[in-house]
Backbone as JSON, one array per atom type, in Angstrom:
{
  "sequence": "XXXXXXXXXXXXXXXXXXXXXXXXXXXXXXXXXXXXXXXXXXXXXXXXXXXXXXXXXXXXXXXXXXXXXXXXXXXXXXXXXXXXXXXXXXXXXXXXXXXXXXXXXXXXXXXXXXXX",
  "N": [[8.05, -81.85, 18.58], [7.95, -79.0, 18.9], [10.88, -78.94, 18.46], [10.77, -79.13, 15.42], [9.83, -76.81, 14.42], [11.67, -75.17, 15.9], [13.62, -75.18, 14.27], [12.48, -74.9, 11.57], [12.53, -72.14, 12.05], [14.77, -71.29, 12.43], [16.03, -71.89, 9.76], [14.49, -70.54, 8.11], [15.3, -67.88, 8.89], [18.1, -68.0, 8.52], [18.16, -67.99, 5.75], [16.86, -65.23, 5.42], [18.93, -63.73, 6.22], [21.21, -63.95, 5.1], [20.26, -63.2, 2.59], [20.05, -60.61, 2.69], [22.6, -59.82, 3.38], [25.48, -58.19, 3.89], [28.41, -57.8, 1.28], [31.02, -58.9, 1.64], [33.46, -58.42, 0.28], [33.47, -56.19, -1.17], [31.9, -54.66, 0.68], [29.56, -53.32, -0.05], [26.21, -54.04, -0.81], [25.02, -57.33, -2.55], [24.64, -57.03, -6.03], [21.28, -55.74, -7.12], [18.63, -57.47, -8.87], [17.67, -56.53, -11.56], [15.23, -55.33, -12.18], [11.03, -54.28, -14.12], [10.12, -52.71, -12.61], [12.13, -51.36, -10.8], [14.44, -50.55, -12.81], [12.48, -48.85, -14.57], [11.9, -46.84, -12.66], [15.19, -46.54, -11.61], [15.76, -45.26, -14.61], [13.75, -42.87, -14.45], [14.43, -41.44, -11.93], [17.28, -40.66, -12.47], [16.46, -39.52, -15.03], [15.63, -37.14, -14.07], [17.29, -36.45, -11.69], [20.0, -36.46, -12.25], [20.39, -36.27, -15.23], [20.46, -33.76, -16.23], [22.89, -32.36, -15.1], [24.63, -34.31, -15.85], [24.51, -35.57, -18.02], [22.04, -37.1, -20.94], [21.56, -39.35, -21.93], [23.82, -40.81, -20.51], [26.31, -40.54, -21.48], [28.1, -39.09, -20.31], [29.89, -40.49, -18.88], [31.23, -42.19, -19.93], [34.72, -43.63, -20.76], [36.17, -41.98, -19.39], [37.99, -40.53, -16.9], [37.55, -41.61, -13.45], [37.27, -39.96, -10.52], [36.69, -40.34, -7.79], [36.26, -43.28, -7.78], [34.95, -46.11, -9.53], [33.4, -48.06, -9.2], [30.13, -49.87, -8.14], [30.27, -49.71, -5.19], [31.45, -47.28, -5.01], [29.7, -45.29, -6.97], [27.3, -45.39, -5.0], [28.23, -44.24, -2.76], [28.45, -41.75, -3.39], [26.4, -40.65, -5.05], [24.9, -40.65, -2.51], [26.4, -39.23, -0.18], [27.43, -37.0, -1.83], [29.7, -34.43, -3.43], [30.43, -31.58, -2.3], [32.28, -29.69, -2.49], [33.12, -30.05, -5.54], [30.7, -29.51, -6.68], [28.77, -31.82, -6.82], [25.49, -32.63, -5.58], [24.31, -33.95, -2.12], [22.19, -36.68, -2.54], [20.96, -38.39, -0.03], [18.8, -38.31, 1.66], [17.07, -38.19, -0.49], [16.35, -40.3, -1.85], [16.16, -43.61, -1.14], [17.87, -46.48, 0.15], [17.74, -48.49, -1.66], [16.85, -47.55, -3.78], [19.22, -46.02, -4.92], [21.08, -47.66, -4.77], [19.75, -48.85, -7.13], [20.15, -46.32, -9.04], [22.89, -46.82, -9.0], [23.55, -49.1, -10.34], [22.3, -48.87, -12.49], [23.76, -46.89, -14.09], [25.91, -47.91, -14.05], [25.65, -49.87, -15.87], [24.37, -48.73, -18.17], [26.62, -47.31, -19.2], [28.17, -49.69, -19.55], [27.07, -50.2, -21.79], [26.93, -48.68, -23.25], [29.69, -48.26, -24.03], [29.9, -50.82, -25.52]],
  "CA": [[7.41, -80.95, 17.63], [8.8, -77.81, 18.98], [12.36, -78.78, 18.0], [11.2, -79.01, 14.25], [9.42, -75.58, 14.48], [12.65, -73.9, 16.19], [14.41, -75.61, 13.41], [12.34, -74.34, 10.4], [12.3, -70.79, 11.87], [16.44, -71.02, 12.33], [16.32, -71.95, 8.53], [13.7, -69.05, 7.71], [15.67, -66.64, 9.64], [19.24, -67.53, 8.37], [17.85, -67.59, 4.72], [16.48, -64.0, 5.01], [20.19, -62.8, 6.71], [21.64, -64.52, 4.27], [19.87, -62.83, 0.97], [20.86, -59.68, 3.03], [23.95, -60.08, 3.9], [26.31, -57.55, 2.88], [29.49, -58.27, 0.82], [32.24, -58.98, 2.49], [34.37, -58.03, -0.47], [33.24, -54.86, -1.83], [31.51, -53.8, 1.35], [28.05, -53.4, -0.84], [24.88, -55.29, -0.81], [24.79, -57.68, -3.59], [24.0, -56.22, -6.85], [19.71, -55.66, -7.45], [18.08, -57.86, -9.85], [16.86, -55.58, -12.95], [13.11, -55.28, -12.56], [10.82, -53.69, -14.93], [9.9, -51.02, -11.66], [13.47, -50.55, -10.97], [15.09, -49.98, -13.76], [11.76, -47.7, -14.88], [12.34, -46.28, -10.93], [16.47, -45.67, -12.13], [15.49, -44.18, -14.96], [12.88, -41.75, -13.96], [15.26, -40.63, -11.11], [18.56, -40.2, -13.31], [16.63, -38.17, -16.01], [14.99, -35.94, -12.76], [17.89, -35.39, -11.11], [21.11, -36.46, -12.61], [20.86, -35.61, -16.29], [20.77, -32.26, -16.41], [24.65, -32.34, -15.22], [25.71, -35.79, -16.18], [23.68, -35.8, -19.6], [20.76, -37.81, -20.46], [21.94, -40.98, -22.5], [25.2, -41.72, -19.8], [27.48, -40.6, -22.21], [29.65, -38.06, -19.79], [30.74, -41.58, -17.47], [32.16, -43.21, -20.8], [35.83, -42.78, -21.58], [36.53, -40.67, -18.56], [39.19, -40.81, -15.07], [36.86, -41.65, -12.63], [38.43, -39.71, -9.36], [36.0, -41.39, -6.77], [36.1, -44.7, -8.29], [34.3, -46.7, -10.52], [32.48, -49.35, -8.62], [29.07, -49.86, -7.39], [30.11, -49.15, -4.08], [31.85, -46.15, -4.83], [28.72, -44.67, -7.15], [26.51, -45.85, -4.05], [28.99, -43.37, -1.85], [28.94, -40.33, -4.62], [25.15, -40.45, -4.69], [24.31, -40.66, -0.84], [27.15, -38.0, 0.36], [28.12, -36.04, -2.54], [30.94, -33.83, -2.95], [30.07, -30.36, -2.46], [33.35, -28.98, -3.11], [32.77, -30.06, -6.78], [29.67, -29.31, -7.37], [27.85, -32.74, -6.82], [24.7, -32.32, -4.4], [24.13, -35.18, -2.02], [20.43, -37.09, -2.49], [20.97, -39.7, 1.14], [17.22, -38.08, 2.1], [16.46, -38.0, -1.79], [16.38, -41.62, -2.44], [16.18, -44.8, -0.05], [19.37, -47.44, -0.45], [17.36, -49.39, -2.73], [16.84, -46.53, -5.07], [20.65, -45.93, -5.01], [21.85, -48.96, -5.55], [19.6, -49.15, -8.88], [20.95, -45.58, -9.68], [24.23, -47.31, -9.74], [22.92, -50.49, -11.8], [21.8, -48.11, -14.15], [24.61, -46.19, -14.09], [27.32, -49.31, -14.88], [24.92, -50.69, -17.31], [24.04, -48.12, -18.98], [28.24, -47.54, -19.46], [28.96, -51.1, -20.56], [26.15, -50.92, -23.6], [27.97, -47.48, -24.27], [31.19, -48.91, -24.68], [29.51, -51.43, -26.86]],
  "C": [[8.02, -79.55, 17.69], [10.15, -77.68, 18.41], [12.27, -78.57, 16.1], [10.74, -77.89, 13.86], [10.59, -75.09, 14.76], [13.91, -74.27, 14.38], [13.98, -74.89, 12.16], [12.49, -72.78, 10.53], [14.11, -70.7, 11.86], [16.72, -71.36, 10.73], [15.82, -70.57, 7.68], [14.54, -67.7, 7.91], [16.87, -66.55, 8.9], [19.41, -67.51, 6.85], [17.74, -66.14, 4.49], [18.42, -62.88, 5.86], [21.13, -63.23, 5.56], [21.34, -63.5, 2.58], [20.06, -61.3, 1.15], [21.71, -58.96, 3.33], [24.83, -58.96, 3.25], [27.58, -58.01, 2.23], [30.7, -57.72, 1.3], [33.9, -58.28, 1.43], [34.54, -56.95, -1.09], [32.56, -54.13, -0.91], [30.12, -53.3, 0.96], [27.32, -54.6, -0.57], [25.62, -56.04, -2.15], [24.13, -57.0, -4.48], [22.25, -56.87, -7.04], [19.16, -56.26, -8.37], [17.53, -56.85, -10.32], [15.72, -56.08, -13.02], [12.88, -54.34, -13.48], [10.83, -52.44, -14.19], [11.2, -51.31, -11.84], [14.22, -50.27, -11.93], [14.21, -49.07, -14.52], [11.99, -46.75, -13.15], [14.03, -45.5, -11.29], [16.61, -44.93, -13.27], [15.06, -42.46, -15.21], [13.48, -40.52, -12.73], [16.63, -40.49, -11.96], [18.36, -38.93, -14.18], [15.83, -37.13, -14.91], [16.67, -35.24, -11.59], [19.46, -35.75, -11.07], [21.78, -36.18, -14.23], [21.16, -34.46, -16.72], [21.98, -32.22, -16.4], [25.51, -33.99, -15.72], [25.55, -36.22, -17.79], [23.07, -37.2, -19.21], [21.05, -38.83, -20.44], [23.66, -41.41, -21.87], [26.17, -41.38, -20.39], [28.64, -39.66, -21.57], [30.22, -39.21, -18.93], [31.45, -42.02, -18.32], [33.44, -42.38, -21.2], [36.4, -41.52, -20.37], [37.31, -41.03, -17.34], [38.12, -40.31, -14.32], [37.48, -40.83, -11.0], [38.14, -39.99, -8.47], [35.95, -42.5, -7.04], [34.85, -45.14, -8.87], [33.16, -47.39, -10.43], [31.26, -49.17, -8.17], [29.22, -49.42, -6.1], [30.26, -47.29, -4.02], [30.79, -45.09, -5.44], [27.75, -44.39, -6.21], [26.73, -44.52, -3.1], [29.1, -41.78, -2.4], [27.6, -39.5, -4.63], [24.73, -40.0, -3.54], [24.77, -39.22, -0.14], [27.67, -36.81, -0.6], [29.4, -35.87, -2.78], [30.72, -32.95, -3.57], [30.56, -29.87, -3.08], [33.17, -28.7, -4.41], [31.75, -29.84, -7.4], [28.67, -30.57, -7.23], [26.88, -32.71, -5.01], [25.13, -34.06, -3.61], [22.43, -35.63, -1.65], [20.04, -38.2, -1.16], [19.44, -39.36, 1.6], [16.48, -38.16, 0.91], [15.56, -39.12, -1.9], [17.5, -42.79, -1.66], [17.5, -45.44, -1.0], [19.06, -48.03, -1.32], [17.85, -48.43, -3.81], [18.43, -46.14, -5.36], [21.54, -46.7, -5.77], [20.83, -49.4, -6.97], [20.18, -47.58, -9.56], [22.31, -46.01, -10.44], [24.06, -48.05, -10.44], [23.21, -49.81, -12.69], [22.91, -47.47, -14.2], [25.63, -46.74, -15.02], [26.4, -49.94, -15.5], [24.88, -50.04, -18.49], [25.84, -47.89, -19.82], [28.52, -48.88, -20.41], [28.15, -51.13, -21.63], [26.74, -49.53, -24.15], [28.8, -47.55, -25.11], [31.22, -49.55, -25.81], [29.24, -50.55, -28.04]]
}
């Protein structure tokens, strides 16, 4: 009996490392399923404290030379630490990794329905 208990918790356990796992290829979590809270959550934080300089409706990311890169990771990294030099604060005490990583969602989503 014990062996099929250690067994379901070694399934339990390597399920939940598993759905956490970071990506081995981009170095990021897996991208965040689009909830109704988070994507009202990346909203509400974009127009509080990234429209003012980025504008409201996304439109200063479209069409532009990215010089930190493009990617989820690299938005993830732009957000968290900044770059003073230029003028971008950094929010890493602002807004938990979750909240980040739907900044960026929203960020490259909002971009690709631009483009459209």
């Amino acid at each position: 009996m014990w062996r099929v208990f250690f067994f379901l918790a070694l399934l339990v356990v390597s399920g939940l490392w598993c759905t956490n796992k970071i990506n081995s290829t981009t170095g990021s979590k897996p991208a965040t399923p689009i909830t109704d809270t988070s994507f009202s959550r990346a909203i509400k934080n974009y127009t509080n404290y990234c429209g003012g300089c980025h504008g409201e409706k996304l439109d200063a990311f479209v069409n532009r030379s990215w010089k930190h890169g493009s990617t989820r990771k690299d938005l993830f990294t732009a957000i968290k630490k900044g770059y003073a030099e230029e003028g971008m604060p950094d929010f890493d005490i602002t807004f938990t990794d979750e909240e980040t990583y739907e900044l960026a969602d929203y960020i490259l989503n909002g971009i690709k329905n631009l483009k459209r």
